[in-house]
C-alpha positions in Angstrom: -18.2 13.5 -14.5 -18.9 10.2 -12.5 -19.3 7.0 -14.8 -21.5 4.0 -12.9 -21.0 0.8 -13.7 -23.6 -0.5 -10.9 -26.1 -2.1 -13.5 -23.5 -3.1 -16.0 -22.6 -7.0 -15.7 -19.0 -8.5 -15.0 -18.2 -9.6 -17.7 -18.9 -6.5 -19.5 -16.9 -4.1 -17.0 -14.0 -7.3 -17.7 -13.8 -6.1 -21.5 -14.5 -2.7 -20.7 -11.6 -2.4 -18.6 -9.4 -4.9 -21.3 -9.8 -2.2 -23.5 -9.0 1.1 -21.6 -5.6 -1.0 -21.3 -5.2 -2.0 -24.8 -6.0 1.4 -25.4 -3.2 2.6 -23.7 -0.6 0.2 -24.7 1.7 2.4 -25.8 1.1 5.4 -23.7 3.1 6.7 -21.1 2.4 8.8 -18.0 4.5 11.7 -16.4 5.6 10.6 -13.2 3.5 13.7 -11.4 0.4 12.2 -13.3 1.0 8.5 -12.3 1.6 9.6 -8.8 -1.5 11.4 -8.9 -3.5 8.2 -10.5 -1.8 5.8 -7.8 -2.5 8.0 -4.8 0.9 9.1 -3.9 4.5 9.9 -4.7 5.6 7.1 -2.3 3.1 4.9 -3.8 4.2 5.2 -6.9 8.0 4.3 -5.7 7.3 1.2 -3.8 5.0 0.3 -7.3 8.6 0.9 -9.9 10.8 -0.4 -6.8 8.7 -3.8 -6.5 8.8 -3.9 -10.5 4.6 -3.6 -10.3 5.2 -0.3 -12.6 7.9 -0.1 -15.1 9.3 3.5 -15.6 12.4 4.8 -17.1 14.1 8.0 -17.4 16.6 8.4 -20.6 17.8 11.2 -19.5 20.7 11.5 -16.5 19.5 15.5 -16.1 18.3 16.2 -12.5 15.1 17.7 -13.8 15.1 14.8 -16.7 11.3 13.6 -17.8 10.0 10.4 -16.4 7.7 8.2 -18.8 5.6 5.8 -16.6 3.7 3.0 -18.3 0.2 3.9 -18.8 -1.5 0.5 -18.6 -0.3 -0.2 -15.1 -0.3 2.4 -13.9 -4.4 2.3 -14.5 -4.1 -1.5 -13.1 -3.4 0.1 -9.9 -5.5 2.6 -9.3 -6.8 4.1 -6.3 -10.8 3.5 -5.2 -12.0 6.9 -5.1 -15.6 5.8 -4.3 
């Protein structure tokens, strides 16, 4: 389901998008998910390796979960117009 924004003013998509992230504060992405949002595996990587996207994994296991930070990983986004 496609959501346009065309007749919706600036300032309005401004707050709209302030609150997704607010939202999401305290949410966390799996790194196949962020990958998915940010258009790529490798763009996800250069995002954590240039500190753009914070990510951590607690655990040393090979197969160990990644959380990704939810809020940017939305602020990055690819255009899929």
């Amino acid at each position: 389901m496609r959501v346009s924004l065309d007749n919706v003013p600036l300032t309005t998509q401004s707050a709209m998008l302030q609150n997704i992230l607010l939202a999401f504060e305290n949410e966390t992405f799996s790194k196949e998910l962020a990958a998915h949002i940010v258009g790529g595996p490798l763009k996800l990587e250069r995002l954590i390796a240039e500190e753009k996207v914070q990510a951590e994994k607690p655990c040393i296991k090979q197969n160990g979960k990644w959380f990704v930070c939810a809020p940017q990983v939305l602020l990055h986004c690819k255009n899929r117009r």
